[in-house]
C-alpha positions as a printed NumPy array, in Angstrom:
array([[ 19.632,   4.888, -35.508],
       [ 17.646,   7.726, -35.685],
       [ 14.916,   6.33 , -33.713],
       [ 17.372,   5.533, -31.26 ],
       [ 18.874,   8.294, -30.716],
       [ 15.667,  10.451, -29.925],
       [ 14.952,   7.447, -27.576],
       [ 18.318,   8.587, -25.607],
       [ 17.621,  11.896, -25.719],
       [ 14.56 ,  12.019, -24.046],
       [ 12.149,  12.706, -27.413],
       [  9.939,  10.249, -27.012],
       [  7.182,  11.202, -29.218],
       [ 10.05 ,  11.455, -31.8  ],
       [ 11.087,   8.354, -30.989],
       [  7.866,   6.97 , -31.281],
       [  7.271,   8.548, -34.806],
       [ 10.655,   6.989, -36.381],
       [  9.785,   3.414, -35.079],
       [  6.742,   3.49 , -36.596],
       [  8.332,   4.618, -39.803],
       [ 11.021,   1.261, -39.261],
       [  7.817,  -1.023, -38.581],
       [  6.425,   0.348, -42.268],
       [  9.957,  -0.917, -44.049],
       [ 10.279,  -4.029, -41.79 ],
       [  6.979,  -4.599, -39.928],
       [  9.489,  -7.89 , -37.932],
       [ 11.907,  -5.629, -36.965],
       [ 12.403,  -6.404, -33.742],
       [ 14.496,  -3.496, -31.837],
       [ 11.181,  -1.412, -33.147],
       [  8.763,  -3.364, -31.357],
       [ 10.855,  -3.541, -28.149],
       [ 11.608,  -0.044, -28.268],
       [  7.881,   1.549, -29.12 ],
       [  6.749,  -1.087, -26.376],
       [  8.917,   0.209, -23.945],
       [  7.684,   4.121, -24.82 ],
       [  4.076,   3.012, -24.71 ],
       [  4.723,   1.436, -21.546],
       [  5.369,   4.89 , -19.568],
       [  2.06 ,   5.577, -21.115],
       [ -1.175,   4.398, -19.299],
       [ -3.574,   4.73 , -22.187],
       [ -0.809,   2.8  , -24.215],
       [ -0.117,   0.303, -22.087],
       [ -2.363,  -2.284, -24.396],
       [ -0.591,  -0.961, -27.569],
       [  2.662,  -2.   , -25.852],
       [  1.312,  -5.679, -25.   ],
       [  0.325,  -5.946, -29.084],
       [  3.871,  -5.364, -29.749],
       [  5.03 ,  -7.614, -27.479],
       [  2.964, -10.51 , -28.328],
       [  4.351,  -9.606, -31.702],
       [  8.299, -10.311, -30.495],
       [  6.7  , -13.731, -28.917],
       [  5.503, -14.514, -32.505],
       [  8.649, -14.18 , -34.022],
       [ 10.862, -15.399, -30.924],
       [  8.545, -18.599, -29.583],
       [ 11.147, -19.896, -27.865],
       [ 12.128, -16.718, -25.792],
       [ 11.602, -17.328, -22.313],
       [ 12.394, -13.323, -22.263],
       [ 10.042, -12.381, -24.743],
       [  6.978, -14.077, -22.697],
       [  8.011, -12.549, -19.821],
       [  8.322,  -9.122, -20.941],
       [  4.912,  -9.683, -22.183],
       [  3.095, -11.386, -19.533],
       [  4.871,  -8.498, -17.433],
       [  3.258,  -5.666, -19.415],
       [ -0.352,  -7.42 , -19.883],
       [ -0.412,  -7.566, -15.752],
       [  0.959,  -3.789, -15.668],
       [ -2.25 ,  -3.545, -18.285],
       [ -4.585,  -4.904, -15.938],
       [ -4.898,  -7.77 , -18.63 ],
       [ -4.193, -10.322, -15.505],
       [ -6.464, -13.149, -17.382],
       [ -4.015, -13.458, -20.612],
       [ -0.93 , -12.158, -18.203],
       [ -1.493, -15.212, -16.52 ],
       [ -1.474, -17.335, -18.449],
       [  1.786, -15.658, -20.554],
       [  3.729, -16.014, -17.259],
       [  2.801, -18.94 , -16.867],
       [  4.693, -20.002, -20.436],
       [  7.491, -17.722, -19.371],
       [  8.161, -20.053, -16.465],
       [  8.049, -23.252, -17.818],
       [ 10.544, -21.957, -20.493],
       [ 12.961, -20.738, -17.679],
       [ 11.905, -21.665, -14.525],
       [ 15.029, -20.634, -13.008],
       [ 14.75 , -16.629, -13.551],
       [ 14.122, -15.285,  -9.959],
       [ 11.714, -12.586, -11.086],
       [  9.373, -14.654, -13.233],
       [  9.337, -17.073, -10.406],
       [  8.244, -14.57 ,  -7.474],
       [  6.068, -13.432,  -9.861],
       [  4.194, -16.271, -10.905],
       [  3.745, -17.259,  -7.027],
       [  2.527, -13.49 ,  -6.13 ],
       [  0.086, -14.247,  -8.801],
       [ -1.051, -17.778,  -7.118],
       [ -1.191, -16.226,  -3.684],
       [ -3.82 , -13.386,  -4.993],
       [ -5.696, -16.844,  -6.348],
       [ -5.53 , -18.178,  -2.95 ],
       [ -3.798, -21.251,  -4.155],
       [ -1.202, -21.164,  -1.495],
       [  0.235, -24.701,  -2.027],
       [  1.166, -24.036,  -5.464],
       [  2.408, -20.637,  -4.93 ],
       [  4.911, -22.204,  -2.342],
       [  6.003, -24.977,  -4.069],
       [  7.135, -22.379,  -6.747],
       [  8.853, -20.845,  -4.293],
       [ 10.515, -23.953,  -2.432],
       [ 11.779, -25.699,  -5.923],
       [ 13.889, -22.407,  -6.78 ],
       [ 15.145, -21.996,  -3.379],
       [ 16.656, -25.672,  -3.508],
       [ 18.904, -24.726,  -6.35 ],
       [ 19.313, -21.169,  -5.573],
       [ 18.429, -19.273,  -2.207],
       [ 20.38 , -15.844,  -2.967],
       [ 17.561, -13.801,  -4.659],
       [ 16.044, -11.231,  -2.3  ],
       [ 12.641, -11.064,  -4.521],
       [ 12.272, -15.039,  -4.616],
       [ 13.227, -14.909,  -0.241],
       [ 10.341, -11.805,   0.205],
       [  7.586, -13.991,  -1.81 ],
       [  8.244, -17.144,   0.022],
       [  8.373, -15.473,   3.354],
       [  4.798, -14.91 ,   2.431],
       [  4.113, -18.514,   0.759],
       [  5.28 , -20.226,   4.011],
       [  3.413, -18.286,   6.306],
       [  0.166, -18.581,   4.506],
       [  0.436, -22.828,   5.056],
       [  1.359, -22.163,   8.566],
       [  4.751, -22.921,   7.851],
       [  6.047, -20.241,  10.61 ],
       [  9.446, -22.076,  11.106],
       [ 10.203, -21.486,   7.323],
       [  8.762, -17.958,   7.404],
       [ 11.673, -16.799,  10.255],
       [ 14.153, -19.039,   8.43 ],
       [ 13.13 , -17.014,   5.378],
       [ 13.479, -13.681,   6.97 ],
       [ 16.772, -14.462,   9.062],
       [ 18.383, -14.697,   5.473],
       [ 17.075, -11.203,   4.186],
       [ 18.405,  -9.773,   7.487],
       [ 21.868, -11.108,   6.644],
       [ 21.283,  -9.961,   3.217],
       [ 20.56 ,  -6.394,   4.765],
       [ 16.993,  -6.462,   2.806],
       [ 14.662,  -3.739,   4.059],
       [ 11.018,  -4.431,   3.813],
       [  8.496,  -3.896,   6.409],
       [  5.613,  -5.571,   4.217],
       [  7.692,  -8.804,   4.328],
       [  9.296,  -8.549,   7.775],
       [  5.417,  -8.093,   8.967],
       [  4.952, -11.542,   7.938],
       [  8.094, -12.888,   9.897],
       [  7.161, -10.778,  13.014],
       [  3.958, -12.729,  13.306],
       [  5.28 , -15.675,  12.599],
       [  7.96 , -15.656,  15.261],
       [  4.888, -14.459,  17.632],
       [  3.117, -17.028,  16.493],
       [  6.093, -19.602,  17.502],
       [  6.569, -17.675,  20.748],
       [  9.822, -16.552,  19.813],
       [  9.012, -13.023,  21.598],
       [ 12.677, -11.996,  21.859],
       [ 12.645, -12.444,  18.186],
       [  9.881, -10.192,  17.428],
       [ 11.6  ,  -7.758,  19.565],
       [ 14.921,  -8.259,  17.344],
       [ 13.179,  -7.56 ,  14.41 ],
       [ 11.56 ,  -4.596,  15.435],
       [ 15.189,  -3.147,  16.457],
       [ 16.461,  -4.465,  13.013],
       [ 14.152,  -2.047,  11.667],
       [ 13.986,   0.444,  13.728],
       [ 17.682,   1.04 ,  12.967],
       [ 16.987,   1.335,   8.876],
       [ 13.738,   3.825,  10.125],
       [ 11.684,   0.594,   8.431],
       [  9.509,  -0.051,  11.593],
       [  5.753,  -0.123,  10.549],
       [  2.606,   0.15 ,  12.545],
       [  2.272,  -3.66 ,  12.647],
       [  5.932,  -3.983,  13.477],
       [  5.653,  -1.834,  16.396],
       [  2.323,  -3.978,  16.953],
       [  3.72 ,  -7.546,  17.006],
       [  6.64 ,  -5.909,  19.119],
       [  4.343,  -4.603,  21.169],
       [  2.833,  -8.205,  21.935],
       [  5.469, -10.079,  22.869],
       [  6.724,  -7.595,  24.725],
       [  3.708,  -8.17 ,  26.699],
       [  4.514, -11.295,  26.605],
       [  8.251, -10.887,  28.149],
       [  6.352,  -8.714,  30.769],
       [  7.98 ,  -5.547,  30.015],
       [  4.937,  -3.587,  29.953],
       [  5.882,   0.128,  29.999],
       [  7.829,  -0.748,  26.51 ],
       [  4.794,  -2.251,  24.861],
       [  2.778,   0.596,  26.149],
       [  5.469,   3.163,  24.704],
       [  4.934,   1.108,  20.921],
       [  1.523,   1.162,  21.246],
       [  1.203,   4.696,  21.959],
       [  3.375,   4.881,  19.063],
       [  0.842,   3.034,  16.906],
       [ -1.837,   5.159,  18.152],
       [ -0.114,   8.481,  17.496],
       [  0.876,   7.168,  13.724],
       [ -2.702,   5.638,  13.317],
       [ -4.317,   9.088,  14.432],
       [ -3.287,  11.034,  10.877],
       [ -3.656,  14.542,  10.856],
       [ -5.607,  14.61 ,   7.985],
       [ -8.408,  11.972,   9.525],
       [ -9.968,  15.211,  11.313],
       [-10.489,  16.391,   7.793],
       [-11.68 ,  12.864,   6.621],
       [-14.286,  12.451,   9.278],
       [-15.463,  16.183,   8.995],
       [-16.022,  15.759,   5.322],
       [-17.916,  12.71 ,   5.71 ],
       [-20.495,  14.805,   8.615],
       [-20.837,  17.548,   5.888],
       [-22.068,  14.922,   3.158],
       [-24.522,  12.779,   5.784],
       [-25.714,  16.506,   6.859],
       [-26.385,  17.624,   3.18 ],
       [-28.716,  14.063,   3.265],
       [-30.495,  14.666,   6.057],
       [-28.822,  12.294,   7.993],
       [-27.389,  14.372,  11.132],
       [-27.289,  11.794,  13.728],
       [-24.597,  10.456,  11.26 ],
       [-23.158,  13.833,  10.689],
       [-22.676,  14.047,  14.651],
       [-21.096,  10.728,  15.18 ],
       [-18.448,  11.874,  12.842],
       [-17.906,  14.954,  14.125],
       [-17.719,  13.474,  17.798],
       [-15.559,  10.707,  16.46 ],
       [-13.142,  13.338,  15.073],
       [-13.013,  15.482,  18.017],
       [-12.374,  12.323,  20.501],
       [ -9.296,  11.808,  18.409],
       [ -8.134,  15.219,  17.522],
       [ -9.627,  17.482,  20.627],
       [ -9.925,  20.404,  17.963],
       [-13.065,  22.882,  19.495],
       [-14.685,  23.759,  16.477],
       [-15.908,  20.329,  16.347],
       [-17.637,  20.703,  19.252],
       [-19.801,  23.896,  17.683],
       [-20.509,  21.977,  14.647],
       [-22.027,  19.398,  16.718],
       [-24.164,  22.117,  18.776],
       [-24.847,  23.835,  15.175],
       [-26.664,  20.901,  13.771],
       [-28.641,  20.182,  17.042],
       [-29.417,  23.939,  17.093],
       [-30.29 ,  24.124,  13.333],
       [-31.232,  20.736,  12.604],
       [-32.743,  18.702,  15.043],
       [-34.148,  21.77 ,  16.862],
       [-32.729,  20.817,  20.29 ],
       [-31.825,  24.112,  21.854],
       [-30.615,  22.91 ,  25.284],
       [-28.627,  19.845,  23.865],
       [-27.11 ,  22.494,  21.579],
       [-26.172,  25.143,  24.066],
       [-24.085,  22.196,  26.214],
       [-22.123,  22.022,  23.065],
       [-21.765,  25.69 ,  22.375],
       [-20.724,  26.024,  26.222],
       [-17.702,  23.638,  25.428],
       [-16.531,  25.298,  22.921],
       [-16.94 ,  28.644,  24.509],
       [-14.348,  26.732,  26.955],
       [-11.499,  25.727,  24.724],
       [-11.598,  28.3  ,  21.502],
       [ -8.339,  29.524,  20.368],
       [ -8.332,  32.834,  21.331],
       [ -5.55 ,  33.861,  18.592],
       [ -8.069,  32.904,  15.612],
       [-10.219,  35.734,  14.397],
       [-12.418,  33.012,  13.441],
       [-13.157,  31.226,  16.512],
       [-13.327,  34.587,  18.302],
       [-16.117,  35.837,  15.823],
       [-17.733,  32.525,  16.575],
       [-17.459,  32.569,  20.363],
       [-19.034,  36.271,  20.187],
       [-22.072,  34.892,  18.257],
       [-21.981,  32.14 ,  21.126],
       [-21.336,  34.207,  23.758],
       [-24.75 ,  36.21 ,  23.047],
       [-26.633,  33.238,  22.16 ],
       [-26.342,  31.57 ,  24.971],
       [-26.809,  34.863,  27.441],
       [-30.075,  35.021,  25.536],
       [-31.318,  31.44 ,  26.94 ]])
């Protein structure tokens, strides 16, 4: 009770101390397991030391279709897939009928690439009971991997009545219905979740297509503008100007220039353009390929940063000099 109390409170480590303590009187003492596994568990490092306590409960409780899957659940949270595997695996054929060990054990087929099995997981819980969300997302996947688009847009017409937001899932039904021709469909979709502000890059892609397709141009170029501004991150200028700083530092500055070029074709920011004229200047010794680049930037600095106005100075007499 003790234990349990610091377990509500928030004292984990306290917790943790008094379990042990329980597991020294009564080393099958079950609520002590479950509860120091479910501590370790917010742990990373303890993550194994939770599965060993689990596989303990299993011992005792062989029979438990929960205790297997509360263990095969925390050896693939582990990264212990092998053994995970093969734990949910027993969890299922005890209860093949719990939605979550069932989604599960066909995400777990689909990463093996056995697609067939993973959807025939999927399809004999559906036939008895098609109201979990989690079982509807995984075998939106299952049936579009065997090309089973019809079943894919079945699939996701019954999360959309069930209000289910997920733009991972939906960008398997979007494709399907594109794949079926069902254009208006893919347009549908894209409203549906545009209106829960659930409309991904591939969403607005598919849409995109078809509405190619539908020959309403000027709205698929609006989404695909849309995908280009979302695809063009602020933070790839700093990605692609990192990456020409580390191929410069090697010695490899045609490298470091194509990333630098690449980042100011997408983010039109100046400086890129002296870096570029910097390592011709410095590196490859190419003075008048250098000063074209130093002449560009002279033409778009920001004016308001005391930086860039030091460096056009510097420029500004450099190139007078040549």
């Amino acid at each position: 009770l003790l234990a349990y109390a610091c377990y509500t409170a928030g004292k984990l480590q306290d917790a943790s101390n008094y379990y042990e303590q329980v597991l020294k009187l009564d080393s099958n003492y079950i609520p002590a397991h479950q509860y120091l596994a479910s501590i370790q568990m917010q742990q990373d490092l303890l993550q194994p030391l939770a599965v060993t306590h689990y596989q303990h409960i299993v011992s005792l409780k062989p029979q438990s279709a929960a205790a297997w899957k509360q263990l095969s659940f925390a050896a693939l949270t582990a990264r212990q897939e092998d053994s995970g595997f093969v734990w949910l695996r027993k969890a299922y054929d005890l209860n093949p009928a719990d939605p979550k060990v069932a989604a599960r054990l066909a995400e777990e087929w689909l990463d093996r690439k056995n697609y067939p099995t993973a959807d025939s997981i999927i399809n004999v819980f559906l036939a008895t009971d098609s109201s979990q969300a989690s079982v509807l997302m995984t075998g939106v996947r299952t049936a579009y991997y065997q090309k089973a688009y019809t079943r894919s847009v079945i699939l996701g017409d019954k999360l959309m009545s069930m209000q289910v937001i997920s733009p991972n899932t939906f960008s398997f039904v979007i494709a399907a219905c594109y794949n079926l021709k069902k254009y208006q469909q893919c347009v549908d979709i894209y409203n549906y979740l545009l209106d829960r502000n659930a409309a991904s890059p591939n969403i607005m892609y598919y849409a995109a297509l078809a509405n190619t397709q539908l020959k309403k141009y000027q709205e698929s170029n609006e989404l695909l503008q849309q995908c280009i501004t979302l695809a063009k991150t602020v933070a790839m200028d700093d990605y692609y100007t990192g990456m020409a700083s580390n191929y410069e530092l090697l010695g490899q500055n045609k490298s470091a220039i194509a990333c630098l070029d690449t980042a100011y074709y997408l983010f039109r920011k100046p400086l890129r353009q002296y870096s570029i004229g910097r390592i011709y200047d410095t590196k490859l010794q190419n003075g008048v390929t250098a000063i074209r680049y130093y002449k560009r930037y002279m033409q778009q600095y920001d004016s308001s940063s005391a930086e860039e106005k030091s460096i056009y100075h510097y420029l500004k007499a450099r190139v007078a000099a040549n």
